[in-house]
C-alpha positions in Angstrom: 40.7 -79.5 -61.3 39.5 -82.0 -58.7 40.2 -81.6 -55.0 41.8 -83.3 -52.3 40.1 -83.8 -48.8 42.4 -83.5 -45.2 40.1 -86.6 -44.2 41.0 -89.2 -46.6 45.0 -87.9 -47.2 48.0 -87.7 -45.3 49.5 -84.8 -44.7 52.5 -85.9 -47.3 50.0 -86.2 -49.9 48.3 -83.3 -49.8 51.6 -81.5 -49.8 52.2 -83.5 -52.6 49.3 -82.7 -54.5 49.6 -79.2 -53.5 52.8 -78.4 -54.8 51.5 -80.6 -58.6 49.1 -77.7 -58.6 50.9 -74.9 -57.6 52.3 -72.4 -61.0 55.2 -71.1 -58.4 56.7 -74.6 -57.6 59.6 -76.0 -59.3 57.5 -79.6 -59.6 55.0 -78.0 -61.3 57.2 -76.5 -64.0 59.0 -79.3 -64.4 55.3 -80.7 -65.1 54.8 -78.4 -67.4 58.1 -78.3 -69.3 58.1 -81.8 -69.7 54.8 -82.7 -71.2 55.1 -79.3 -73.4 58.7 -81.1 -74.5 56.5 -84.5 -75.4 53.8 -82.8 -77.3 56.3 -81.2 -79.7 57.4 -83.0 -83.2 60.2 -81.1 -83.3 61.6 -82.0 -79.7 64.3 -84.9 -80.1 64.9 -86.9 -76.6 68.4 -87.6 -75.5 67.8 -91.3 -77.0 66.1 -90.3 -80.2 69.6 -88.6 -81.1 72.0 -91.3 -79.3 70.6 -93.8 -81.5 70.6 -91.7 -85.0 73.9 -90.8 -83.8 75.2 -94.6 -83.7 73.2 -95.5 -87.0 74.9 -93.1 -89.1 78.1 -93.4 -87.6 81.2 -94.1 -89.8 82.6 -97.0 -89.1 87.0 -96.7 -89.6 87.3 -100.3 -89.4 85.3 -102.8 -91.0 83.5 -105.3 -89.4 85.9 -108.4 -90.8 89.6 -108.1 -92.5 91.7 -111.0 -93.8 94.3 -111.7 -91.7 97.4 -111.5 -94.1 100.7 -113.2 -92.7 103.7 -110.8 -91.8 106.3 -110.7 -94.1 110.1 -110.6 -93.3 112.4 -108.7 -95.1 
């Protein structure tokens, strides 16, 4: 893990770069959480299922219909 030197970063950066690196800190789990979610096969994004759900989604009206005239009785 490489470091980060007070003379050549702001303060806001090595807070920054502190808090990447730090097990106890919400950043850093989120971090972790999601680059363990995008190294798993089995994890399906939000998109990944939006999009297989609007493939294979029945459709109750087709695309085109013949417009027949209205008849009177």
């Amino acid at each position: 893990m490489g470091k980060v030197s007070g003379k050549t970063h702001t303060k806001a950066q090595l807070d920054h770069w502190a808090n990447l690196h730090n097990p106890n800190n919400k950043a850093y789990q989120a971090d972790a959480d999601n680059r363990a979610n995008q190294m798993n096969p089995n994890h399906r994004s939000y998109q990944r299922t939006h999009n297989a759900n609007r493939r294979n989604k029945a459709h109750w009206m087709p695309e085109w219909a013949p417009d027949y005239p209205e008849y009177d009785d």
